[in-house]
N, C-alpha and C positions, 0 to 999 in steps of 0.2 A: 718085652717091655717091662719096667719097673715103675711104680709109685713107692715115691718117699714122702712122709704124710709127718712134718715137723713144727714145732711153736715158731720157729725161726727159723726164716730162707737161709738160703747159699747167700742172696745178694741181698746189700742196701739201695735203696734207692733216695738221689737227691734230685733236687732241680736244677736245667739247666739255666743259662739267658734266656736261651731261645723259647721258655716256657714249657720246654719238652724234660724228661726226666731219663737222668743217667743211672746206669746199672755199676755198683762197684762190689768186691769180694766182700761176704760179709763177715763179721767176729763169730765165735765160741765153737765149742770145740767140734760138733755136728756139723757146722756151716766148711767146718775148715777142712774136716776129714773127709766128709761124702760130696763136696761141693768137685774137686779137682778129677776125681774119681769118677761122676758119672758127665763131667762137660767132656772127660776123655773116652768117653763113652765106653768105662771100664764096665759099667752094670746092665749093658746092651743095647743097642737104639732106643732111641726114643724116648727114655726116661723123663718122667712128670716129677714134679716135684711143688707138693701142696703144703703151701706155709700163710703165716699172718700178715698180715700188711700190722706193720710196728708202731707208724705214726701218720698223723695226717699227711702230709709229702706222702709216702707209700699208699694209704688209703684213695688218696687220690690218681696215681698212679694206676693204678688196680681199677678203679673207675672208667679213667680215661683209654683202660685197653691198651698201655703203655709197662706195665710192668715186665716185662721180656727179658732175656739171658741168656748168653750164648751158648750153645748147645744144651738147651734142657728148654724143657713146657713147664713155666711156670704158671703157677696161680695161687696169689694173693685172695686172701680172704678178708672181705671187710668187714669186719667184727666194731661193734658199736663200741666206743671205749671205756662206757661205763660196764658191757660188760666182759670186756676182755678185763678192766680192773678186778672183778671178782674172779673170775674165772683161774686168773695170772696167780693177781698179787697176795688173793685171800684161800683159794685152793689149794692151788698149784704148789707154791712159795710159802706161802702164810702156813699152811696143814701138812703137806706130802713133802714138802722136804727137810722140814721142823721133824716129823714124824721117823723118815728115813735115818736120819743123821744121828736121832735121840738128844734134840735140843729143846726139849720140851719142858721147863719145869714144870712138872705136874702137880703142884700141891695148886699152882695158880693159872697155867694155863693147859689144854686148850679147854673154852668154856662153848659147847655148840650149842647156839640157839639160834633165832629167827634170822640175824643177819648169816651166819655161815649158812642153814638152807637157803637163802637167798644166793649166795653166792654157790653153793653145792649146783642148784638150778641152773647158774651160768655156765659151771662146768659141766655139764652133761651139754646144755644149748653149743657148747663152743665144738666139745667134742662129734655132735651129729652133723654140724656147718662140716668139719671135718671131713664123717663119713659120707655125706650127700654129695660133695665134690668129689670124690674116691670114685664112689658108685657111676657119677656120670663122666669121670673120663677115664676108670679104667676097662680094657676090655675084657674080652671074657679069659678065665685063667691065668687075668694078670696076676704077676707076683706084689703085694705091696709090704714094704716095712715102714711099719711105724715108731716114731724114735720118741721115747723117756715119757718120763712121769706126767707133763700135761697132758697125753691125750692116751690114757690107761684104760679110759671104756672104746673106744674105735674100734679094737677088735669084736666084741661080741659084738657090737651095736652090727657092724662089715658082715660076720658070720650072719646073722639074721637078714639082709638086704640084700647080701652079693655070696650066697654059701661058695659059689665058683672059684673066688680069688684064694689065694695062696697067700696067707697072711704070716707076718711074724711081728712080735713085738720086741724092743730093746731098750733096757732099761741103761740108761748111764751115771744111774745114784745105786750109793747101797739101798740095801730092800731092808725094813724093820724084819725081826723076828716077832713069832707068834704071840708074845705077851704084847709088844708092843703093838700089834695092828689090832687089839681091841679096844686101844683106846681110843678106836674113830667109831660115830654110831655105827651100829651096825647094821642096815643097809649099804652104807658107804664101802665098810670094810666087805659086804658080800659082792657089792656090784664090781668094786677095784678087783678082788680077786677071781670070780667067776672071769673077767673079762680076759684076763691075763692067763688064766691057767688054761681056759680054751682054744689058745693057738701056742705056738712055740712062744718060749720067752726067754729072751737073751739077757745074761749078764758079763760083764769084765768080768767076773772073780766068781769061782765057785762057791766060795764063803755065801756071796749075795743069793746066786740060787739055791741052794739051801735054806738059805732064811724064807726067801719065798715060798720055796717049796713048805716050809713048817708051818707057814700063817696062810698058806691055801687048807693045810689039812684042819689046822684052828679053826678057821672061818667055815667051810665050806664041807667038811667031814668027807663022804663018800664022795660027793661028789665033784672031788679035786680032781681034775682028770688033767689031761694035757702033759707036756715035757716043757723042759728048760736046756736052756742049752749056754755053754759060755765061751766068747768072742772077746780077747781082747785087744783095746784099739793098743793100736803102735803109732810111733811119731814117720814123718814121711823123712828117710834117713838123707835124701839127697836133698830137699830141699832144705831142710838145716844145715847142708854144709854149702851149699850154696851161698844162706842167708849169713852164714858165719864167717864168708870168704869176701861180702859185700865191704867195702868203702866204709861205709856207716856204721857195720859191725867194728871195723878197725878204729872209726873217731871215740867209740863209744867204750872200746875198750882201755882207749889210751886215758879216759877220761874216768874212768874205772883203776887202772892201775896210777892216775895221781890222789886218788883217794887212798887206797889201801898199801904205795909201795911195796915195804919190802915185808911186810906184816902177811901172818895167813890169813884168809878172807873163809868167810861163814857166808853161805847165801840163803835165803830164802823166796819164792817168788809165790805169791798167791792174790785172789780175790780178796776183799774182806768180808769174809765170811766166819760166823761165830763156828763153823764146821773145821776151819783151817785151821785152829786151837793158835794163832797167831802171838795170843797175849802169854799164853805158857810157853810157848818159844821161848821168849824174852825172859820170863822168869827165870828158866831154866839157863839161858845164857849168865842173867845176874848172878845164880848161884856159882857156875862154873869160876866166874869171877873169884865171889867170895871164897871157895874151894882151893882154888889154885891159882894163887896168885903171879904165879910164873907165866899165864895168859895175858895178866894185862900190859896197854900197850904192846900188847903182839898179835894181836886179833883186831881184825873189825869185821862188821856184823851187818852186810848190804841185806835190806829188808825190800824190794819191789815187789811193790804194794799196791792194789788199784782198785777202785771205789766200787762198791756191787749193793744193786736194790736199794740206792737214798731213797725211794718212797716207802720203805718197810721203818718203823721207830725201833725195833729191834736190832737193824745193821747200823742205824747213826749211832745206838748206843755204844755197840762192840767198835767202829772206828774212834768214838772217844774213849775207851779202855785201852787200845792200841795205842794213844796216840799219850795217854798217861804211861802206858806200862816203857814205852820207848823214852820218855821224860825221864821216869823214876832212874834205870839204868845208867843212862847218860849225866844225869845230876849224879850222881854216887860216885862214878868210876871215871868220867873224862879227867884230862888230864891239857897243858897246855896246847901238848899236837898232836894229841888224840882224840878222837870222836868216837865212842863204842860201836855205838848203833848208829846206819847211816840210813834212813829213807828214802823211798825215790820214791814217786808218785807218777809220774810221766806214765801216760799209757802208749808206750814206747815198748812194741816187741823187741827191736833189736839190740836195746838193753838189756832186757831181759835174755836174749841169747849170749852178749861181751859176759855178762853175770856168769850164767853155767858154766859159761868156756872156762873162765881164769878161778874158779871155786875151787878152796881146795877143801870145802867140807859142804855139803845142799843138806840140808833139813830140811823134810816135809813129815810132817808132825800133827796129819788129822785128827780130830774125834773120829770118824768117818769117811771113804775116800770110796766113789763107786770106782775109780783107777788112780788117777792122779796122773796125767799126762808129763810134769812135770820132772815128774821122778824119772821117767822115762828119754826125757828131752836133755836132761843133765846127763846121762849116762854117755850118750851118742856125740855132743857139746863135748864135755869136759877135755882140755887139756893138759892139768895139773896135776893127775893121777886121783884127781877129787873120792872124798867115802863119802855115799849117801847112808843118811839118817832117817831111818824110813818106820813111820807109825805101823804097825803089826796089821791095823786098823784099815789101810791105803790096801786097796782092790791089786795094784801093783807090787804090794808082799805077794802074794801067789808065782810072781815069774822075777822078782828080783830080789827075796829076800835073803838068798843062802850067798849073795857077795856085798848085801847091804849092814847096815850098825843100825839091830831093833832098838827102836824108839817106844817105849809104853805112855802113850797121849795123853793119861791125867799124870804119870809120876814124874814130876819135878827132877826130881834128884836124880831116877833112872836116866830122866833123859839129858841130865848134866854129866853124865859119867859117859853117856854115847858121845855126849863132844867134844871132851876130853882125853875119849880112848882115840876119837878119829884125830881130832888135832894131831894125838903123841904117836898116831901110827909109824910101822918103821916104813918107811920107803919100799923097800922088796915087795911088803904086803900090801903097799896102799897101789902098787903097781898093776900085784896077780887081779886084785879085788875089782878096779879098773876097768880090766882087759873085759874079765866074765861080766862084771856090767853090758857093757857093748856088746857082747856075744849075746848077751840072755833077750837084750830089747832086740837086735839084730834081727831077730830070730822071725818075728814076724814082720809085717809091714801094711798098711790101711786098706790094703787091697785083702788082704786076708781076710781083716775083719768083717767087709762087703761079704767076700763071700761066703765067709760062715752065717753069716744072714740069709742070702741067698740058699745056699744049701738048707738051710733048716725049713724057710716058708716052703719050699719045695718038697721036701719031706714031712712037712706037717699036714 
């Protein structure tokens, strides 16, 4: 058997008429990749799988002894919402991914006083609701992985309760380096890393283990023990072509190719997140403009784009900086039947699949990327012999960088010359560069990633 122990199920749940509640697939990247994997019971019988109940519909659900799923034992955890608010939106998101990313202006934030220990409290509280349900329904010598940054103490707390199980941890964000994980108190930073470095600890990209590895010996001195290990996730190659072979993917392209006709297309697909470096995109497109004006009117610039954390004041701010720096552009350079920058907003996947497919240039352009799925889904997509633009920065430089166009994340200009060289590519090369894209992601598949997981709790 397996326990998967995550902030977020496989499924959502709503309500029916009938007062009863329905199970449907659920979003992000965990739910999508581990979710198919073990209802096919690729991670062995039986597989449990302990996540939050999200909202009241689910809270209730989980109540009523109704939250169920086909092929897997689920169990919803009903977490009070004031404090899964702390625990989520002020630890989790508010601290550790601020932290990871390096989007912290430090001269002004973070400031830790009595409410972040009130909130610090939440997260340990959410984290032990975690390991108490592990404890009572895994058996003995089960294997459990527990996935990312909200639930970073489960392991030690698991090692202390259940020494028997066969723990691993897996991280799906970059991991800060060692100057930067002191600037969490220091308990914080001993408890996050003791917890992490006493069971296997998985990352995308060796880069992030490293990092860890350097802010376990900062933190923790002698006493960093444990291994890392790196697993990286792949997109599932059949069902993208599946999805890209649907009815829907073909209206959506059609509707795509009368935005962009006969012009090259520039895509970009992300959350908004100040991590995504979204707004230097756009700069970077404006200067290409001003640089070379043999672009304009020959380019447009599809942006799908989709709303992440409105109850954070720091993402409404970054979606109104996007949504000026996309104005600024389009004010400057449109032209009668021209639109530089197009936005979509639709949280519409199979848009975002017509998007990769017909690109003949994807830019992803993080501060920070623990992989970037993205980068990855475009390579397998694409049928315009598209060059990805890829941040040094993205977890996914380690397996695609040598047929990708480096992107340096704060340098403007650098990264006006990356999409200038990929626009003016010659054909022969933007063909070879292509091919090894899809060979390099090829190369693995989500089932890999399981069991490099598998393998290491096993081993640890």
């Amino acid at each position: 058997m397996t326990v998967i122990v995550s902030n977020r199920g496989p499924f959502r749940f709503t309500r029916t008429p009938d007062g009863g509640f329905e199970a449907r697939q659920g979003s992000g990247g965990i739910a999508s990749a581990l979710g198919p994997l073990l209802t096919s019971g690729a991670a062995g019988d039986g597989a449990t799988w302990i996540a939050t109940a999200l909202d009241g519909t689910e809270r209730d659900a989980a109540r009523a002894g109704q939250a169920t799923a086909p092929g897997i034992a689920l169990k919803l955890l009903d977490v009070d919402p004031n404090v899964h608010h702390l625990y989520y939106d002020v630890v989790a998101n508010g601290t550790l991914w601020f932290l990871h990313h390096g989007l912290f202006d430090l001269v002004r934030q973070p400031s830790f006083d009595h409410k972040f220990r009130e909130a610090w409290a939440a997260y340990e509280q959410v984290n032990q609701m975690f390991t108490d349900a592990t404890v009572e329904l895994a058996p003995d010598g089960d294997i459990v992985l527990v996935q990312d940054y909200h639930l970073a103490l489960v392991p030690e707390m698991l090692r202390r309760l259940r020494p028997d199980l066969r723990v691993a941890h897996f991280s799906h964000t970059a991991f800060c380096g060692p100057n930067s994980i002191r600037v969490l108190p220091d308990d914080v930073a001993v408890a996050l890393c003791r917890s992490l470095s006493g069971s296997p600890a998985g990352f995308h990209s060796r880069r992030w283990a490293r990092a860890f590895e350097a802010s376990a010996r900062e933190v923790l001195g002698a006493d960093a023990r444990g291994s890392t290990f790196v697993a990286a996730l792949a997109p599932d190659a059949e069902e993208l072509a599946q999805l890209a072979a649907s009815p829907a993917a073909a209206v959506a392209g059609q509707e795509l190719e009368a935005i962009v006709g006969d012009r090259q297309l520039i895509v970009r697909a992300d959350r908004v997140d100040p991590s995504k470096n979204i707004v230097r995109g756009f700069e970077a497109y404006d200067l290409l403009l001003a640089d070379h004006p043999e672009w304009r009117e020959r380019v447009v610039f599809v942006a799908r784009l989709t709303a992440s954390r409105r109850s954070m004041p720091e993402y409404l701010a970054y979606n109104n900086e996007v949504e000026q720096a996309v104005q600024r552009v389009n004010e400057r350079w449109a032209t009668g039947d021209w639109q530089p920058v197009v936005v979509e907003t639709q949280d519409d996947y199979t848009r975002t699949v017509a998007a990769l497919t017909r690109s003949d240039v994807l830019l992803v352009n993080p501060l920070k990327d623990g992989l970037n799925l993205v980068a990855k889904e475009g390579a397998l997509l694409n049928q315009h012999n598209g060059v990805l633009c890829l941040s040094r920065d993205a977890g996914a430089w380690d397996e695609l960088g040598e047929a990708a166009e480096p992107v340096h994340p704060y340098d403007i200009g650098q990264t006006a010359s990356s999409l200038h060289t990929a626009l003016s590519m010659p054909a022969a090369e933007r063909r070879a560069r292509a091919a090894r894209l899809r060979e390099l992601t090829a190369a693995r598949t989500p089932r890999d990633w399981l069991d490099d997981q598998l393998t290491a709790a096993r081993a640890g």
